[in-house]
N, C-alpha and C positions, 0 to 999 in steps of 0.2 A: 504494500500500500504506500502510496507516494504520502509526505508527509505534508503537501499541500494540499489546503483543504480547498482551494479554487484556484480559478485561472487568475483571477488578480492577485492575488499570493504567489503565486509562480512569476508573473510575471515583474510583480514589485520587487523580490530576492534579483532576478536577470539585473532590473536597474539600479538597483541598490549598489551588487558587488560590479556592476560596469563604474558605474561614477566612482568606485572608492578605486576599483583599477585605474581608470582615468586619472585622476588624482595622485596619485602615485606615480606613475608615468609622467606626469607634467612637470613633476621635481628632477625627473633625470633628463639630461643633456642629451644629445641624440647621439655623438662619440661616445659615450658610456651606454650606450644601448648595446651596443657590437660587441665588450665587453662580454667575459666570461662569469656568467652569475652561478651556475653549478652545473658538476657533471656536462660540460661541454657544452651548455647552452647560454645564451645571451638574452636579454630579453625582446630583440629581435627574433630570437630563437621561438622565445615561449608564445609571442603572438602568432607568429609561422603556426606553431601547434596549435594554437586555439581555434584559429582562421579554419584551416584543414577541418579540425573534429567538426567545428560549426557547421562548416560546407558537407560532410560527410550527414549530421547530422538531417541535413534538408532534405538533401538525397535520398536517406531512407525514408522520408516521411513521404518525399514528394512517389517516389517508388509505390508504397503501400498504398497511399492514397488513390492512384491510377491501377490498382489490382497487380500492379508485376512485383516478382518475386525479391526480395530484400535478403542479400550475403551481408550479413552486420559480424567483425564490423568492416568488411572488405571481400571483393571476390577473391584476395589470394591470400589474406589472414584470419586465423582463428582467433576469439576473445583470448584463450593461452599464448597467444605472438604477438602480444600489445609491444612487450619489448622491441620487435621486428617491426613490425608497423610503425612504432611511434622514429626510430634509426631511419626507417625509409623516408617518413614526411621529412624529418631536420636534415637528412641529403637533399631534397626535392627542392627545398627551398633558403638553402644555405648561400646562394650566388642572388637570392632575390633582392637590392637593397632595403633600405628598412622603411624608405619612405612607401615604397609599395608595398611592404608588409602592412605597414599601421596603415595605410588606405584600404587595402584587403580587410585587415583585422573589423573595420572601422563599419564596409560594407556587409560583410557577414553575421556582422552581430545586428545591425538593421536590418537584415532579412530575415533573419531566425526571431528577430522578435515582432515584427510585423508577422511572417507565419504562425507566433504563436496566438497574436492576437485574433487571429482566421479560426483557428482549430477551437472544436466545440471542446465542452467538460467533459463529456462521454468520450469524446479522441484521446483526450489528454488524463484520466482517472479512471477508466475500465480498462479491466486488463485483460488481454487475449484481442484489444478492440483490432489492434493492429498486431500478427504471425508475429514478426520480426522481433516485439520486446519482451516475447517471452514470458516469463514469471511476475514482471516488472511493467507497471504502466506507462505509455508517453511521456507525461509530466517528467517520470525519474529519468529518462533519457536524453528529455529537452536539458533539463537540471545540470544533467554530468556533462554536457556539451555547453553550458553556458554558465551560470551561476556558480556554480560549485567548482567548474576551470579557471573562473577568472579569479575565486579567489583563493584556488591549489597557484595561481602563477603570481600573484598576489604575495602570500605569504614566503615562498623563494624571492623572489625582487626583495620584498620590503627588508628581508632579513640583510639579504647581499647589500643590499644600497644604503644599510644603515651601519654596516662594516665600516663600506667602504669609505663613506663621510666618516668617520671614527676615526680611519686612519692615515687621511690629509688633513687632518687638524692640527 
């Protein structure tokens, strides 16, 4: 059971941890974007990953929505190769600069939450409504693709970027 009890719930948590990401981002310099914030990613990196899940995200919705069949969460990776999957996206878009990441990052979070403002309650809180999510309702999928990514990439930055002001002082 998604722990959302409606769609404006859902979608107030999406805006919330967007602006408190925003916000945080707005304090770092865009040469300290490029920078290495952990385990080989930068926070170019982490938007790169967010952009992807989000766009991935649509994908299955818009899939299920039109009856065709939904491989979640890739046709050539299993939930068990998120490791493998997540190594492919940060190769995929490692040469992309960062200005077109955060314009990517920027557009796909406004389509994911314009789609979810489209999708009924019963889309997004019955479960089995759509094959693809399994055990697990819409809502928790939109969630792990948006809210709950922005502030898993959140909590990385905020930590690294308060190091790292720590120690140019």
């Amino acid at each position: 059971m998604s722990r959302f009890a409606s769609k404006a719930e859902l979608l107030e948590e999406i805006r919330e941890e967007r602006l408190r990401l925003e916000a945080l981002l707005a304090e770092i310099p865009p040469e300290a974007k490029l920078e290495e914030v952990t385990d080989g990613m930068s926070v170019k990196d982490f938007l790169a990953h967010r952009a992807e899940w989000g766009r991935m995200m649509i994908a299955w919705y818009e899939a299920a929505k039109a009856g065709k069949p939904v491989a979640v969460p890739s046709e050539r990776f299993k939930w068990n190769q998120l490791d493998a999957l997540n190594a492919e996206i940060h190769e995929r878009f490692a040469d992309t600069p960062l200005a077109a990441v955060e314009r990517d990052f920027a557009k796909v979070h406004d389509r994911l939450a314009a789609m979810v403002e489209e999708m009924s309650e019963d889309e997004l809180f019955t479960k089995h409504h759509f094959a693809f999510t399994g055990t697990s309702d819409l809502a928790t999928y939109v969630n792990s693709a948006s809210a709950a990514h922005y502030r898993s990439a959140g909590k990385h930055i905020r930590k690294w970027w308060k190091a790292r002001q720590a120690s140019t002082r």
